[in-house]
C-alpha positions as CSV (number, residue, x, y, z in Angstrom):
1,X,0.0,0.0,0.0
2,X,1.4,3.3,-0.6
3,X,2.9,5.5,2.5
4,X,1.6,8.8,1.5
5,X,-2.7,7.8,1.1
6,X,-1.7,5.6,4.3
7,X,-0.8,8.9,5.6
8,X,-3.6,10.9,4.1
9,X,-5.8,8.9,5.0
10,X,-4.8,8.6,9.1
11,X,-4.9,12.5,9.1
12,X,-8.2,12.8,7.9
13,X,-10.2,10.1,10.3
14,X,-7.6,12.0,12.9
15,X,-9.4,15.5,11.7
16,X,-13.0,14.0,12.0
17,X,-12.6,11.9,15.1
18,X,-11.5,15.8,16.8
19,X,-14.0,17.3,15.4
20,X,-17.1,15.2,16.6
21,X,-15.4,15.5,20.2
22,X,-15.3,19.2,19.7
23,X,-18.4,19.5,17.9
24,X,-20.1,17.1,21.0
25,X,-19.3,20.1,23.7
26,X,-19.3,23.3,22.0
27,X,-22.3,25.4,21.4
28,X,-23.6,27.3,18.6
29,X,-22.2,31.2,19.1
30,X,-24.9,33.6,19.0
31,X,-23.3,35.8,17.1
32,X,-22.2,35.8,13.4
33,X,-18.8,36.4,13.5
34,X,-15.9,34.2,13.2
35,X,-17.0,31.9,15.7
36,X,-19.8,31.1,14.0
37,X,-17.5,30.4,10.8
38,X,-15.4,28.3,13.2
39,X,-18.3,26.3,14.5
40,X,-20.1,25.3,11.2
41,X,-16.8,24.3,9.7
42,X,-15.5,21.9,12.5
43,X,-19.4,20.4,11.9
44,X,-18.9,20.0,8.8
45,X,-15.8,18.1,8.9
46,X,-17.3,16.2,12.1
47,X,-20.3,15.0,9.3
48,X,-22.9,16.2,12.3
49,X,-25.6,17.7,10.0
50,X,-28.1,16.3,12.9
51,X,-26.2,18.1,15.4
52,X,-25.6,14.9,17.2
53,X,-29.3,14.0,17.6
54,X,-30.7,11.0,17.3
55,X,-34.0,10.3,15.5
56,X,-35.7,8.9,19.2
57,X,-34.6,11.7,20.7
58,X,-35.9,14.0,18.1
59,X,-39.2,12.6,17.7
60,X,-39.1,12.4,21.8
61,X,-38.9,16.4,21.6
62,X,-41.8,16.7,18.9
63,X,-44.5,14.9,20.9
């Protein structure tokens, strides 16, 4: 297998695995400054479009 995509690839789940844990405990700023810039990029590389909810506790919230 080649070193460098080894590589690559070990950064990138490295990336995503921080972000979700960062993503987990930080809070959406109220403001729309850099912060906010900041915060929707680290969810986007965390994949957390949801937010970290789960559909039972969504539809828990709704009824």
């Amino acid at each position: 297998m080649n070193d460098t995509a080894t590589t690559l690839g070990l950064f990138a789940s490295l990336a995503v695995t921080l972000c979700a844990i960062i993503a987990r405990f930080w809070p959406r700023p109220k403001t729309n400054g850099a912060w906010l810039q900041l915060y929707l990029l680290v969810n986007a590389v965390a994949q957390n479009g949801g937010h970290a909810t789960n559909a039972a506790d969504v539809a828990a919230r709704k009824s």
